[in-house]
MARZA-326874 format. One record per residue (C-alpha): x, y negated, z; residue number from 1; chain. Coordinates in pm, whole numbers. Example, Ala and Ser with C-alpha at 12.3 -4.5 7.8 and 13.67 -1.06 7.14 Angstrom:
2
<node <1230, 450, 780>, 1, A>
<node <1367, 106, 714>, 2, A>
end
This chain:
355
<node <10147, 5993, -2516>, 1, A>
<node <10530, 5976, -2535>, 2, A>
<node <10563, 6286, -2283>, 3, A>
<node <10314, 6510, -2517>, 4, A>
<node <10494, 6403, -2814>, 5, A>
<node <10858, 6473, -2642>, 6, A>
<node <10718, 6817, -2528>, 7, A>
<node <10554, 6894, -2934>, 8, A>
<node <10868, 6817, -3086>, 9, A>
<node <11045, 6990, -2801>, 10, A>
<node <10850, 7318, -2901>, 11, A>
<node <10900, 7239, -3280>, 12, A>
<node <11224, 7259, -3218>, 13, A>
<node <11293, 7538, -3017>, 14, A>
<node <11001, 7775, -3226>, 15, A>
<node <11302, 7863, -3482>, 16, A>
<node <11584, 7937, -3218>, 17, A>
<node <11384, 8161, -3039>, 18, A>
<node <11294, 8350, -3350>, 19, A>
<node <11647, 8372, -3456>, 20, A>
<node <11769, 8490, -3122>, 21, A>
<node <11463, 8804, -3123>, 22, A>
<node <11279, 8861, -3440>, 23, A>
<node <11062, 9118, -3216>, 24, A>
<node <10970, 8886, -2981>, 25, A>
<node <10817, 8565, -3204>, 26, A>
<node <10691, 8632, -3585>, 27, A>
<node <10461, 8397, -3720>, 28, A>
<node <10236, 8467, -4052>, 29, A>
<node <9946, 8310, -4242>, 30, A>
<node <9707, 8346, -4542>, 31, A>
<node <9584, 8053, -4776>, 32, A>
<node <9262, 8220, -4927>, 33, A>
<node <9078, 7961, -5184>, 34, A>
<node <8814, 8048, -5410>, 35, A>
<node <8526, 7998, -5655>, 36, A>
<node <8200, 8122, -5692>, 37, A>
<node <7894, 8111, -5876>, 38, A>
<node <7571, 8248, -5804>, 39, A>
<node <7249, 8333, -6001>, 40, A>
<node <7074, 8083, -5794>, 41, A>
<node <7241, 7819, -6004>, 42, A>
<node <7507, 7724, -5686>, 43, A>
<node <7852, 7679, -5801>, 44, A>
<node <8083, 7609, -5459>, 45, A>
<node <8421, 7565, -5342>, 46, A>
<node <8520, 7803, -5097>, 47, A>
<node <8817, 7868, -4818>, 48, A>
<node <8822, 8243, -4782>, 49, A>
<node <8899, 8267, -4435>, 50, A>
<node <9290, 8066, -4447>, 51, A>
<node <9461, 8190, -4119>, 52, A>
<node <9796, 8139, -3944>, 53, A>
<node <9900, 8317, -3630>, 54, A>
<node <10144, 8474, -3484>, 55, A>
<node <10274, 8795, -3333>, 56, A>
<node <10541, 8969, -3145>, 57, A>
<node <10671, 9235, -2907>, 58, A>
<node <10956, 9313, -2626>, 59, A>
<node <11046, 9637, -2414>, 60, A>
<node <10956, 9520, -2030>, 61, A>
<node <11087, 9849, -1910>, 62, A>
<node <11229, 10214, -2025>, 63, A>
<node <11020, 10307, -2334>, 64, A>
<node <10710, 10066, -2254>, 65, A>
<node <10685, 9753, -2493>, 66, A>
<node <10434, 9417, -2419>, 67, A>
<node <10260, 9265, -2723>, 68, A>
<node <10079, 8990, -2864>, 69, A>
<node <9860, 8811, -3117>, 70, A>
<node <9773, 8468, -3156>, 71, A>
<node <9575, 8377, -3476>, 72, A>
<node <9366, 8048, -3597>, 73, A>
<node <9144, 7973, -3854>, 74, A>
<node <9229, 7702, -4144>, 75, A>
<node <9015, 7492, -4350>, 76, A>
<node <9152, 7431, -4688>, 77, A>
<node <8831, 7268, -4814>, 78, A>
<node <8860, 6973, -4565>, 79, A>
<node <9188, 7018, -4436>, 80, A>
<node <9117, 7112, -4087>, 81, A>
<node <9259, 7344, -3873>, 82, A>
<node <8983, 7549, -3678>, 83, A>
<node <8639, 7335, -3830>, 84, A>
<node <8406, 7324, -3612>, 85, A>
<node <8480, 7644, -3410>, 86, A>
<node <8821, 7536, -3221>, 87, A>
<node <8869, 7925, -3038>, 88, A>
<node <9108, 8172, -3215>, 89, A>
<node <9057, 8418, -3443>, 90, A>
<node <9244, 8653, -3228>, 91, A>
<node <9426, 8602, -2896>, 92, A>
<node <9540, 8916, -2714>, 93, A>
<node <9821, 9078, -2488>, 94, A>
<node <9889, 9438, -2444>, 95, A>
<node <10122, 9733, -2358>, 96, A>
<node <10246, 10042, -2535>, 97, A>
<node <10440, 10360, -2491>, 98, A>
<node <10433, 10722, -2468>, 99, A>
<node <10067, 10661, -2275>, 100, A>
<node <9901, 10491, -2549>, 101, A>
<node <9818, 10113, -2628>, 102, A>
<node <9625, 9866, -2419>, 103, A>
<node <9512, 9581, -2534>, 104, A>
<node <9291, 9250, -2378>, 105, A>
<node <9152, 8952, -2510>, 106, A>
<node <8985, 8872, -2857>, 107, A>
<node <9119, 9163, -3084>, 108, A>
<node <9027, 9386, -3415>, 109, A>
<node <8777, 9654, -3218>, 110, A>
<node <8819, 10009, -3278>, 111, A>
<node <8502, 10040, -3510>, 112, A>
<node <8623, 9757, -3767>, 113, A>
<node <8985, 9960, -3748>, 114, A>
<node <8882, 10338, -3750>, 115, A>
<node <8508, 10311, -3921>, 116, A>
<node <8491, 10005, -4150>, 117, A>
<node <8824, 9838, -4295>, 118, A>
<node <8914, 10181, -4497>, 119, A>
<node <8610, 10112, -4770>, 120, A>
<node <8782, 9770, -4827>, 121, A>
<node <9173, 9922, -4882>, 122, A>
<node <9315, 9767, -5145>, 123, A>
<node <9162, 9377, -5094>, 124, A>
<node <9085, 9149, -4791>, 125, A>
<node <8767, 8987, -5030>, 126, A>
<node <8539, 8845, -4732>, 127, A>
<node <8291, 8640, -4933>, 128, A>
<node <8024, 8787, -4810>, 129, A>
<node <8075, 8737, -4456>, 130, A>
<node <7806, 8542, -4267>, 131, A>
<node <7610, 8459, -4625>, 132, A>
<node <7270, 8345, -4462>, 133, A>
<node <7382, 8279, -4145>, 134, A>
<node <7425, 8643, -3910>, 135, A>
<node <7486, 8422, -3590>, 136, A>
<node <7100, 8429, -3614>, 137, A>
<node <7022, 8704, -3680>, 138, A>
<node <6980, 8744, -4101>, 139, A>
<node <7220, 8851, -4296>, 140, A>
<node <7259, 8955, -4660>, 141, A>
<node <7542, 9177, -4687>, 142, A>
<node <7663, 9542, -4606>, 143, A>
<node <7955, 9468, -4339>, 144, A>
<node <7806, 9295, -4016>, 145, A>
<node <8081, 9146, -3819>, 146, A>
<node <7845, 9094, -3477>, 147, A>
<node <7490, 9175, -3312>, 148, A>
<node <7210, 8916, -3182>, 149, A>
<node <7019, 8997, -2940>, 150, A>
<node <6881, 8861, -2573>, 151, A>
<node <7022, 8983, -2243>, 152, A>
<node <6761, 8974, -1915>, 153, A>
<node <6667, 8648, -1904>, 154, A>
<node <6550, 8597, -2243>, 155, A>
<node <6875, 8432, -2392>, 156, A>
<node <7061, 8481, -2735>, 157, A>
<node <7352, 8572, -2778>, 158, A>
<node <7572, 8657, -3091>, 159, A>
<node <7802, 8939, -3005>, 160, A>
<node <8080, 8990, -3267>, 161, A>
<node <8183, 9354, -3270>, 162, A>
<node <8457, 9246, -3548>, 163, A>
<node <8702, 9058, -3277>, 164, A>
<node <8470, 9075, -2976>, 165, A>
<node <8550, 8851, -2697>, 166, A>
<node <8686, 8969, -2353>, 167, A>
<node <8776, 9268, -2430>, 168, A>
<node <9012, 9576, -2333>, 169, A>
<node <9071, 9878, -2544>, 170, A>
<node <9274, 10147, -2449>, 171, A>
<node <9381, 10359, -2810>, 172, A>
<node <9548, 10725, -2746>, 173, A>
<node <9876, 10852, -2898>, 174, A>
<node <9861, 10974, -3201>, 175, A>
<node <9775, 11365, -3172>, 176, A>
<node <9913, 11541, -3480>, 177, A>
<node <9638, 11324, -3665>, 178, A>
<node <9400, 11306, -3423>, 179, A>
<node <9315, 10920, -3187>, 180, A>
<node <9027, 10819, -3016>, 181, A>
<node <8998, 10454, -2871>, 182, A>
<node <8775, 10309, -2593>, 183, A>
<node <8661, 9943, -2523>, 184, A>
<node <8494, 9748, -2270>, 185, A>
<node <8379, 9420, -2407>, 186, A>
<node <8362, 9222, -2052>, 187, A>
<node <8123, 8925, -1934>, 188, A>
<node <8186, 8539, -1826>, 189, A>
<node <7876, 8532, -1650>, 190, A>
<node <7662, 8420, -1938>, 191, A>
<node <7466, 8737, -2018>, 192, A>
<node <7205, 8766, -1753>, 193, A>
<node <7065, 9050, -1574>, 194, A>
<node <6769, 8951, -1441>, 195, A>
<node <6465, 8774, -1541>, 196, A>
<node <6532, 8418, -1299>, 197, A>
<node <6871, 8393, -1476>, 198, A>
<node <7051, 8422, -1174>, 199, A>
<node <7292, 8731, -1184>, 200, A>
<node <7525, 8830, -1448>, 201, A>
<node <7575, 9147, -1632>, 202, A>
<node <7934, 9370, -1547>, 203, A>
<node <7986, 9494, -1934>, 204, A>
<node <7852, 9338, -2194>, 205, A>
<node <7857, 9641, -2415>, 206, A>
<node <8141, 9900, -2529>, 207, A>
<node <8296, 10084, -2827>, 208, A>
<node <8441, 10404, -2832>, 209, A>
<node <8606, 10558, -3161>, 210, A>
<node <8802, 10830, -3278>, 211, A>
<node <8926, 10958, -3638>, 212, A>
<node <9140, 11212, -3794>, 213, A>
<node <9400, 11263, -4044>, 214, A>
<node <9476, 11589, -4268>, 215, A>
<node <9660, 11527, -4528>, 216, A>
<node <9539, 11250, -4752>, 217, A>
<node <9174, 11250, -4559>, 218, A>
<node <9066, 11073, -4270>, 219, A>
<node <8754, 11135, -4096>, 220, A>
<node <8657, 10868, -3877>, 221, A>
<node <8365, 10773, -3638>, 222, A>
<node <8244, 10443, -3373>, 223, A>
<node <7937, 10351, -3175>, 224, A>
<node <7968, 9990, -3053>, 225, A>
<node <7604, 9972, -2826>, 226, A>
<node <7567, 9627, -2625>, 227, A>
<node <7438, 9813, -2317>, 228, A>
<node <7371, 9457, -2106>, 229, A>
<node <7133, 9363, -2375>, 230, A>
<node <6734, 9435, -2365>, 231, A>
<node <6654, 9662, -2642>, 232, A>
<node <6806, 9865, -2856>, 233, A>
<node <7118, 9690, -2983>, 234, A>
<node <7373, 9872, -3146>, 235, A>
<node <7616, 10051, -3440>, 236, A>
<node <7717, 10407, -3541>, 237, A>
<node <7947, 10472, -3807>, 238, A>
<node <8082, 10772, -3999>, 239, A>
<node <8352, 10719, -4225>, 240, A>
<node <8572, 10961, -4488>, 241, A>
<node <8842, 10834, -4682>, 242, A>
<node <9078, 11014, -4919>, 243, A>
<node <9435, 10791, -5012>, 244, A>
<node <9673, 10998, -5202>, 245, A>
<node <9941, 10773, -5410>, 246, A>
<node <9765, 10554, -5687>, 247, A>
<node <9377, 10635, -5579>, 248, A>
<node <9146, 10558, -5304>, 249, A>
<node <8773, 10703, -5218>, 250, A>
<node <8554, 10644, -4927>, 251, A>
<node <8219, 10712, -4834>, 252, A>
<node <8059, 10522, -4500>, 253, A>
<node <7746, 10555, -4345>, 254, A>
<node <7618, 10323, -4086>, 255, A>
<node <7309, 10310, -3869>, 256, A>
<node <7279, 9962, -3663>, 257, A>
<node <6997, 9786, -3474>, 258, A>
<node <6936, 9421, -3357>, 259, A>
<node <6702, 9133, -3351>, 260, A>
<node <6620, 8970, -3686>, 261, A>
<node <6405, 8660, -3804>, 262, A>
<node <6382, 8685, -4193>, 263, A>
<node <6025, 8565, -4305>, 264, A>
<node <5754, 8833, -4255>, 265, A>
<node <5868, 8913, -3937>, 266, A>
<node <5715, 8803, -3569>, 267, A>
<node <5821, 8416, -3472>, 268, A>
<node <6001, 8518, -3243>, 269, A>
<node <6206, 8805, -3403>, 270, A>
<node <6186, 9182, -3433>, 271, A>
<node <6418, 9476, -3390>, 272, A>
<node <6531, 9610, -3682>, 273, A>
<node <6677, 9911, -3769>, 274, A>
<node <6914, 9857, -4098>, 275, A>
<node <7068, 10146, -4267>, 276, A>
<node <7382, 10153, -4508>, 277, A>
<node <7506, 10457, -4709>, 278, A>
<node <7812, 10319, -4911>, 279, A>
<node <8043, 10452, -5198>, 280, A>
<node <8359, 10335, -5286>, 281, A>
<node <8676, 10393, -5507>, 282, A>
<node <9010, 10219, -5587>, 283, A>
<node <9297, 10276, -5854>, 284, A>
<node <9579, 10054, -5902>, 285, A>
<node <9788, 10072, -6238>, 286, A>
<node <10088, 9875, -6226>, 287, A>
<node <10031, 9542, -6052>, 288, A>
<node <9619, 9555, -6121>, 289, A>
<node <9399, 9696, -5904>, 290, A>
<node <9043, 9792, -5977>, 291, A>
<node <8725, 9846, -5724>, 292, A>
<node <8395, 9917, -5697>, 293, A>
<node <8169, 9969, -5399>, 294, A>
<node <7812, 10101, -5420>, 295, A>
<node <7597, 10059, -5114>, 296, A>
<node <7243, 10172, -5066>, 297, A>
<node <7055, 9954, -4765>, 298, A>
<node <6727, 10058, -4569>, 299, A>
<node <6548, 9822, -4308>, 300, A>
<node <6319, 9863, -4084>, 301, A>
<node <6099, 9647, -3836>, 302, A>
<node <5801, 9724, -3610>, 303, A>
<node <5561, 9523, -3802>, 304, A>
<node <5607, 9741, -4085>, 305, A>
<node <5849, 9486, -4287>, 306, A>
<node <6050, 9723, -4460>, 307, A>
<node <6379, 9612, -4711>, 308, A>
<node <6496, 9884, -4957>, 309, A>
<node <6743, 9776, -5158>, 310, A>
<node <7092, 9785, -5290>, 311, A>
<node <7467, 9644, -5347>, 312, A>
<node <7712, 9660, -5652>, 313, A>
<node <8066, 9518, -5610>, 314, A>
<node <8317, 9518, -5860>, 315, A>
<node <8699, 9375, -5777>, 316, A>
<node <8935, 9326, -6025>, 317, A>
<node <9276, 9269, -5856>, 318, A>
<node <9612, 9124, -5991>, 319, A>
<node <9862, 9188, -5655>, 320, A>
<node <10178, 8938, -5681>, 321, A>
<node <10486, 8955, -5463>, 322, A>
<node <10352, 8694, -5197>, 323, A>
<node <9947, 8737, -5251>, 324, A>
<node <9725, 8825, -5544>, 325, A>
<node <9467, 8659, -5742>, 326, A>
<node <9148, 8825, -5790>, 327, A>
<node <8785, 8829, -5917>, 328, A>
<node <8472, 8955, -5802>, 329, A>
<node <8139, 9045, -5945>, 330, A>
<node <7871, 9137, -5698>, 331, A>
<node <7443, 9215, -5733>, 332, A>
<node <7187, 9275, -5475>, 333, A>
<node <6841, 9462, -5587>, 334, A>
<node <6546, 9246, -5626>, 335, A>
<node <6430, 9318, -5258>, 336, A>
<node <6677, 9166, -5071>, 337, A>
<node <6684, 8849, -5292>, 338, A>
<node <6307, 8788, -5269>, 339, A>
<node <6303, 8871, -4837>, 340, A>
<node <6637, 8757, -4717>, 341, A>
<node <6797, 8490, -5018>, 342, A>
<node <7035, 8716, -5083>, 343, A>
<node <7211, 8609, -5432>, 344, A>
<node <7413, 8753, -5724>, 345, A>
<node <7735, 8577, -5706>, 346, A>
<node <8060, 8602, -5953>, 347, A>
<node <8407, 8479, -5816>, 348, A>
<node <8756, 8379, -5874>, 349, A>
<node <8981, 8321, -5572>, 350, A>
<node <9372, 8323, -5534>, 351, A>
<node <9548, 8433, -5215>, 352, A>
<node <9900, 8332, -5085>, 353, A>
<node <10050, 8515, -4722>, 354, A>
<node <10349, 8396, -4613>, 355, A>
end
């Protein structure tokens, strides 16, 4: 007890120098992200916004060829704990770049969530409606999926995030007067099967490849993220167009994705279902306020002949501060997606601090 004490305090103490000595090579950062929120469903809640720390940093290992990393954890400010009830990082990755490129392995941003997805959000980081009814299993009730369930060979489920997949390696091109593609291989540990008995494990779990381009103030930008060691049709494509020219942003996104889902009306035992998302969006900031709004039209689906059509409003108001920003949020799903997937109205207040 005295030894892992001795060697904590050690660290504590040493953290500092070694950030004085090479700002490059040790930078931490965090976010405390609290909020508000009220839905029509009569549910008023407390909410951490996804609260982070982590760290990052770089150093040249050779003539013009720098290693990386990224450390990052999740923090509770609702019950004070650091991680919850999921103890893994947020992100944990270590890479090289250069002339060649940028590689990258471990738990990282993928290139769809970089090149095809983060643009229609530009101005905010406003997450609350991540994981809403539960997307681990397969229903969701919002416009930005963050992962894909389906079952590999052996009839097991598995969640696979295709926000900060796990095991992967991405190699990202130079930057081509405007033009980069990117490439990743989300790896297995030997839990996705390949066979029916369960007893050999898939190679690749799925991959990602991406490219976009720049011309002036547009970029045009494009993923597919397909979980090829999955049975079925399990996958994302994404087309993306955003204009940024000083105090005004516009995108438009469309996105085609597939998985297994079990919101009622579908079989017991879930369904594929084919969800479709054409989305608007457009920023303007005017001194220290920024404004938003994101319309998004949504499409599913299923086999059975359960079909959702419905629809998303968003509107952000923004007040950006040196060190954070405080912000509130007014957001309404049509009346399909409320009656087959619980999806609610919601309005929000939240305040964010980085450091």
């Amino acid at each position: 007890m005295k030894l892992r004490s001795g060697i904590a305090l050690m660290a504590t103490l040493m953290v500092p120098t070694i950030a004085q000595a090479n700002s490059e090579l040790f930078n931490w950062y965090g976010s405390i992200r609290v909020q508000i929120q009220d839905t029509n469903k009569d549910n008023i809640e407390y909410k951490d916004n996804y609260s982070r720390i982590g760290a990052y940093g770089s150093t040249e290992i050779a003539d013009g060829i720098k290693a990386n990393y990224n450390v990052e954890f999740r923090l509770f400010t609702d019950d004070g704990s650091f991680a919850g009830s999921d103890n893994r990082a947020r992100l944990a990755n270590v890479g090289l770049e250069g002339d060649f490129g940028s590689v990258l392995i471990g738990k990282q941003y993928s290139p769809h969530w970089n090149f095809t997805d983060n643009a229609v959000d530009i101005f905010a980081d406003i997450d609350e409606s991540a994981g809403c009814t539960n997307e681990p299993s397969g229903v969701i009730c919002h416009t930005h999926r963050y992962g894909l369930y389906a079952k590999d060979a052996a009839g097991n489920g598995h969640y696979i995030e295709y926000l900060r997949p796990d095991r992967a390696i991405t190699y990202m091109t130079p930057d081509f007067d405007g033009f980069q593609a990117a490439f990743m291989a989300v790896t297995n540990n030997g839990d996705v099967k390949s066979d029916v008995a369960g007893k050999d494990a898939e190679a690749l779990v799925g991959y990602n490849v991406a490219a976009k381009y720049k011309f002036g103030n547009v970029t045009v930008s494009a993923s597919r993220y397909d979980l090829t060691g999955m049975v079925g049709d399990n996958k994302v494509d994404a087309v993306q167009v955003a204009y940024n020219k000083d105090k005004l942003s516009l995108a438009a996104r469309y996105q085609d994705s597939s998985d297994l889902r079990f919101y009622e009306g579908l079989a017991a035992g879930g369904e594929t279902v084919e969800e479709k998302v054409a989305e608007v969006y457009a920023g303007y900031k005017v001194g220290k306020m920024q404004y938003q709004v994101t319309f998004a039209d949504i499409s599913m689906d299923s086999p059975s002949g359960v079909t959702v059509d419905t629809n998303q409003f968003i509107v952000d108001v923004i007040y950006q501060h040196k060190a954070g920003s405080f912000y509130a949020e007014y957001s309404a799903w049509g009346d399909e997606a409320e009656q087959v997937y619980q999806a609610a109205d919601k309005i929000l207040i939240g305040y964010r601090f980085d450091f």
